[in-house]
ZAMARGU-4260 file (C-alpha; in steps of 0.2 Angstrom, whole numbers, plus 5000, padded with zeros to 4 digits):
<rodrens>
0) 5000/5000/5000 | 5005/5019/4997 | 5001/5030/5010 | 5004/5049/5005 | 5003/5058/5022
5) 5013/5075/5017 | 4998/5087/5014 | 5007/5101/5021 | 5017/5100/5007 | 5006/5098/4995
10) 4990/5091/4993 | 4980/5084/4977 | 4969/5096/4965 | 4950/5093/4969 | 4940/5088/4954
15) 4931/5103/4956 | 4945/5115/4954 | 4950/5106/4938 | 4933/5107/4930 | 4933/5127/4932
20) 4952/5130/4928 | 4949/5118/4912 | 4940/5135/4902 | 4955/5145/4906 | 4966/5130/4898
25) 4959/5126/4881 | 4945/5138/4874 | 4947/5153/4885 | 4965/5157/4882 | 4965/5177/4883
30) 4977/5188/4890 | 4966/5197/4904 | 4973/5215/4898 | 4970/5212/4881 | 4955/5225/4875
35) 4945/5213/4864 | 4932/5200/4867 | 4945/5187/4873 | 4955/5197/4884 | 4937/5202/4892
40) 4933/5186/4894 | 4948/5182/4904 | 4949/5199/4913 | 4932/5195/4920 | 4937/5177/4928
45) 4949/5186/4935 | 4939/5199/4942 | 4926/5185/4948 | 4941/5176/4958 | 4945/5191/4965
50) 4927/5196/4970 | 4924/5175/4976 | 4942/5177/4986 | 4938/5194/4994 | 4921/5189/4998
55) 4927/5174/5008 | 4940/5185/5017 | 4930/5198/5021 | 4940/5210/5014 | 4939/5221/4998
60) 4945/5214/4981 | 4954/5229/4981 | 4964/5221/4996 | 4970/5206/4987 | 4983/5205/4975
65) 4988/5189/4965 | 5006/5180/4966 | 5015/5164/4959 | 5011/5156/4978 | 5015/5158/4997
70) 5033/5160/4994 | 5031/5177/4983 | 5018/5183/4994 | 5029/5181/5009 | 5045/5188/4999
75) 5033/5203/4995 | 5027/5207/5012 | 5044/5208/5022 | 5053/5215/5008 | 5037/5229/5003
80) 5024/5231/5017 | 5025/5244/5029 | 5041/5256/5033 | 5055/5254/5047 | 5064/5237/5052
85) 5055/5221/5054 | 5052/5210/5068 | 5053/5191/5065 | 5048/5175/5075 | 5062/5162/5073
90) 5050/5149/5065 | 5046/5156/5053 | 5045/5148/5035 | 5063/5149/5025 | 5053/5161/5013
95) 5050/5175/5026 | 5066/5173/5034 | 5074/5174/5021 | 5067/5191/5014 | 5073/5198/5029
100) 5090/5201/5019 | 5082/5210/5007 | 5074/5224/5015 | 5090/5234/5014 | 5095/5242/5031
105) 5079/5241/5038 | 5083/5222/5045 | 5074/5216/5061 | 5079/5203/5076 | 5070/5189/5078
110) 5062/5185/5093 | 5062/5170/5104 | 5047/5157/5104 | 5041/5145/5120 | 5049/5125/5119
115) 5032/5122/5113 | 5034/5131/5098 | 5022/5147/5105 | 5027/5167/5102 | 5019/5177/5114
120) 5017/5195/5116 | 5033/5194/5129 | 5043/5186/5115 | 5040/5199/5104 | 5045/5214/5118
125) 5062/5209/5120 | 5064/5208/5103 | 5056/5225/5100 | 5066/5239/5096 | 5062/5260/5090
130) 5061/5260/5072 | 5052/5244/5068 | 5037/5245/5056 | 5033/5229/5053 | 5027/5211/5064
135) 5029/5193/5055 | 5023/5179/5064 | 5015/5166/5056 | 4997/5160/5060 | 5002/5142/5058
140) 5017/5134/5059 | 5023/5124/5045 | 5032/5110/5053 | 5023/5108/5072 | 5005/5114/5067
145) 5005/5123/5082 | 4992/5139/5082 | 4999/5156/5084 | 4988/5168/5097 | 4988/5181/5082
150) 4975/5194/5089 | 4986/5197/5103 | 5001/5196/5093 | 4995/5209/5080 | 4989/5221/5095
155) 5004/5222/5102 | 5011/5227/5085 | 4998/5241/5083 | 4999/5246/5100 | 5019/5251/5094
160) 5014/5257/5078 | 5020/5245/5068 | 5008/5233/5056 | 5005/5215/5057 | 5009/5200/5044
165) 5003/5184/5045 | 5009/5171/5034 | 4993/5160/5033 | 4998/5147/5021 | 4996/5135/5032
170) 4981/5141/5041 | 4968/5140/5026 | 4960/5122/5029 | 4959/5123/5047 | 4956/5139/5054
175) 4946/5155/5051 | 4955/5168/5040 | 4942/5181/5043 | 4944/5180/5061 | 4964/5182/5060
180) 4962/5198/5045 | 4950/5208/5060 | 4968/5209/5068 | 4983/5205/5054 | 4987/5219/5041
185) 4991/5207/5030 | 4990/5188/5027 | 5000/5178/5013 | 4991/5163/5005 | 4995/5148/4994
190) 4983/5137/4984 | 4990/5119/4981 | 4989/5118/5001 | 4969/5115/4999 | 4968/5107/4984
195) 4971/5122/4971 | 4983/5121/4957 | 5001/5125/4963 | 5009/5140/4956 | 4997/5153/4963
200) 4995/5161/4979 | 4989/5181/4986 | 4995/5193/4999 | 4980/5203/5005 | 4985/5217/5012
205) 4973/5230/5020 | 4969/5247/5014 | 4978/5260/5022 | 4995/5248/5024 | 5008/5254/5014
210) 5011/5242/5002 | 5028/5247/4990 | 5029/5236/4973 | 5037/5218/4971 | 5039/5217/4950
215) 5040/5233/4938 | 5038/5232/4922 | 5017/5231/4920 | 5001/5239/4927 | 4994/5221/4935
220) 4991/5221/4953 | 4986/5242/4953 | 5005/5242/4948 | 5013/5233/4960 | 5014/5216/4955
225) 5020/5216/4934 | 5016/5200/4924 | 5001/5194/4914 | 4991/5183/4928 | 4987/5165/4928
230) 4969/5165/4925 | 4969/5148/4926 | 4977/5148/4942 | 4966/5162/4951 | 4952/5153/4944
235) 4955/5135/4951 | 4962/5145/4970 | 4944/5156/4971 | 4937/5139/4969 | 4948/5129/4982
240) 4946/5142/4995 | 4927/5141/4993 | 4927/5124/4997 | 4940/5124/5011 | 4928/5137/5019
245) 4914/5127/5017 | 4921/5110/5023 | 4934/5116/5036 | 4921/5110/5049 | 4921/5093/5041
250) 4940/5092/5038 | 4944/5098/5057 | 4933/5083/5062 | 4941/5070/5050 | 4959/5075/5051
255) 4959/5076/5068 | 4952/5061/5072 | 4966/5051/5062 | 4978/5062/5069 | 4972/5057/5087
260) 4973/5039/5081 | 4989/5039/5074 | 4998/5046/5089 | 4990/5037/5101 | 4992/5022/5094
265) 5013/5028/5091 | 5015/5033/5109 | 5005/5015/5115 | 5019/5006/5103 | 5034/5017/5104
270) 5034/5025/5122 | 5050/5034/5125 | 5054/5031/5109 | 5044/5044/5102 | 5038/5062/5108
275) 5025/5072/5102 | 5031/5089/5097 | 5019/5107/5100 | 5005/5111/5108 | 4987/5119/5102
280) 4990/5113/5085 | 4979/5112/5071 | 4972/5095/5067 | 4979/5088/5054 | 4998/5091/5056
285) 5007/5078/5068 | 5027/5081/5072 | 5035/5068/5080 | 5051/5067/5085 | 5061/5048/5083
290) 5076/5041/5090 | 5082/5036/5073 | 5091/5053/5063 | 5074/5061/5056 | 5083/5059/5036
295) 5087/5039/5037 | 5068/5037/5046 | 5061/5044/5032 | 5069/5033/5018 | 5064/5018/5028
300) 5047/5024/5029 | 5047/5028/5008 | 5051/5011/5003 | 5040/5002/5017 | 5026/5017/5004
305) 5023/5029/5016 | 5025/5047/5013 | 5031/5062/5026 | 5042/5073/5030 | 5055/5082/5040
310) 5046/5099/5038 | 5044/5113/5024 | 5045/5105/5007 | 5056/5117/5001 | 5071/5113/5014
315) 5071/5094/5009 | 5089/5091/5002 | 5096/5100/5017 | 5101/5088/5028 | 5101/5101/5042
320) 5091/5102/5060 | 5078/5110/5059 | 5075/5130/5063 | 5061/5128/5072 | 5067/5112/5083
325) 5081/5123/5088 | 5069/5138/5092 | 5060/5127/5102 | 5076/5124/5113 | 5080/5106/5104
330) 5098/5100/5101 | 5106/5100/5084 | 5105/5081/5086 | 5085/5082/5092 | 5081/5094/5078
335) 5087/5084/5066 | 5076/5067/5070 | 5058/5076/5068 | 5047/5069/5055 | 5030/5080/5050
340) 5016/5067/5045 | 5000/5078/5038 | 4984/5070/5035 | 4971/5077/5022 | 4952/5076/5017
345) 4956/5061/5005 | 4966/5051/5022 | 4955/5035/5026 | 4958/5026/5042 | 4965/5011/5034
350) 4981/5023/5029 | 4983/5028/5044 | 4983/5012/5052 | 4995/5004/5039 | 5007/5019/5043
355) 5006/5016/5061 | 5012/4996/5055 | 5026/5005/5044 | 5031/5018/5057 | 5035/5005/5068
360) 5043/4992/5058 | 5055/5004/5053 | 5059/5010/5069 | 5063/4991/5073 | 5069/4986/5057
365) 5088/4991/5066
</rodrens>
């Protein structure tokens, strides 16, 4: 049996996504800022997207501008959004961290986290210092799953005068994204992560946030974002949003009960073996840490056909411990023996119980 439990990497296109991208792919093939009857054809889906996204945010459409995924929309908002240095939490994803550099002089210090992989408001005053304008913490953290206290986050940003950005990719299938935008500036979104096409993503960012641009060189995004958009893309995403929203309920209650099942039956196993990693996490993301190294676990598992990971997708091929491990107050040699198993709507409980079988074989296969 294969058993793919690594849906926060990526997760499948829904059927229904495909069947509304599918126009945008064959017959409807205009450039959106073309000015005759194809180019308004596409301009339109794009507009509807827009309108559909906007809607389900409860912001304006105005407020949401289109990118090529999370990691642009991330790059976009630490390197653009809001004036003065920026503040960091440590566990944040590699693309938000990374940015950092690029803000020219105006770099921030990240701040610490608890050693279960929590920012609080205290983390962020230590950190704090005259000049910053800007507050990155994620809403969701990519490799724990554990929940971020945004509202309190982002008021102590505003309290300081500085705006709030939350990098929600993570977030969209389990928790409310209207809720976290009555507090956060800005939010950074990516589609393939509930079941939309990959390539495509959004920063929304709130009127009245200053907001500099990312690409020159067109008049897409109000001028802020150059390039002809993906129509396809922003199609199937409007799409795959609308269904998250409407069966985030539903996935909460599926996810969570195989994740439940899956640790608990681990932990019966394995014992001290095996520790659990983060607290208050969303449901459908399980980091554990092993005792065998985290890379060497993983290939075991691959052949024996399951699936995982030892944290973001896109820091795979380095054999490195993990940034948020060591956050956390893990040793190099801990944060390198954590594997993230995610579990989506498609999961069935007979997975999950063959991966439990193959989890523990390969622990004792040496």
């Amino acid at each position: 049996m294969n058993v793919y439990l690594d849906y926060a990497a990526t997760s499948p296109l829904k059927k229904e996504v495909l069947s509304a991208m599918t126009p945008y792919l064959t017959g409807k093939f205009g450039n959106p800022d073309s000015l005759h009857a194809f180019g308004r054809e596409a301009a339109y889906a794009v507009t509807s997207a827009r309108d559909t996204i906007a809607g389900l945010l409860g912001v304006k459409p105005n407020e949401v501008y289109f990118t090529s995924g999370g990691t642009e929309a991330d790059n976009w908002a630490v390197r653009r959004m809001g004036t003065g240095a920026a503040l960091l939490s440590p566990i944040e994803h590699a693309a938000v961290l990374s940015a950092l550099s690029l803000r020219g002089g105006r770099r921030g210090k990240a701040c610490t986290v608890s050693p279960e992989g929590a920012v609080s408001p205290n983390d962020l005053s230590c950190a704090f210092r005259e000049g910053t304008g800007l507050v990155c913490v994620m809403a969701v953290n990519n490799e724990t799953g554990c929940i971020q206290p945004v509202g309190e986050l982002a008021e102590f940003a505003h309290a300081r005068g500085a705006l709030f950005f939350s990098d929600c990719v993570q977030a969209a299938c389990c928790l409310d994204l209207r809720e976290i935008l009555r507090f956060a500036d800005g939010i950074s979104l990516s589609a393939h992560k509930i079941g939309g096409p990959k390539g495509v993503g959004a920063l929304v960012v709130k009127k009245g946030a200053k907001l500099a641009p990312l690409i020159v060189g067109g008049e897409q995004e109000r001028s802020l974002r150059g390039g002809t958009v993906n129509v396809a893309g922003v199609v199937g995403f409007a799409k795959a949003l609308e269904i998250a929203v409407r069966q985030r309920a539903a996935f909460c209650a599926h996810t969570g009960r195989l994740r439940d099942l899956f640790e608990n039956e681990l932990m019966r196993a394995l014992g001290g073996e095996v520790r659990r990693d983060g607290a208050d996490r969303v449901p459908n993301v399980s980091h554990l840490t092993f005792v065998r190294e985290g890379e060497a676990f993983l290939n075991v598992l691959d052949l024996r056909g399951v699936a995982a990971s030892g944290g973001a997708a896109c820091s795979a091929h380095a054999a490195l411990p993990s940034h948020v491990m060591l956050a956390m107050g893990r040793s190099p040699d801990e944060a390198k023996r954590g594997v993230r198993f995610s579990f989506g709507a498609e999961t069935t409980e007979e997975e999950v119980r063959y991966a439990i079988g193959a989890v523990i074989a390969s622990l004792r296969s040496n």
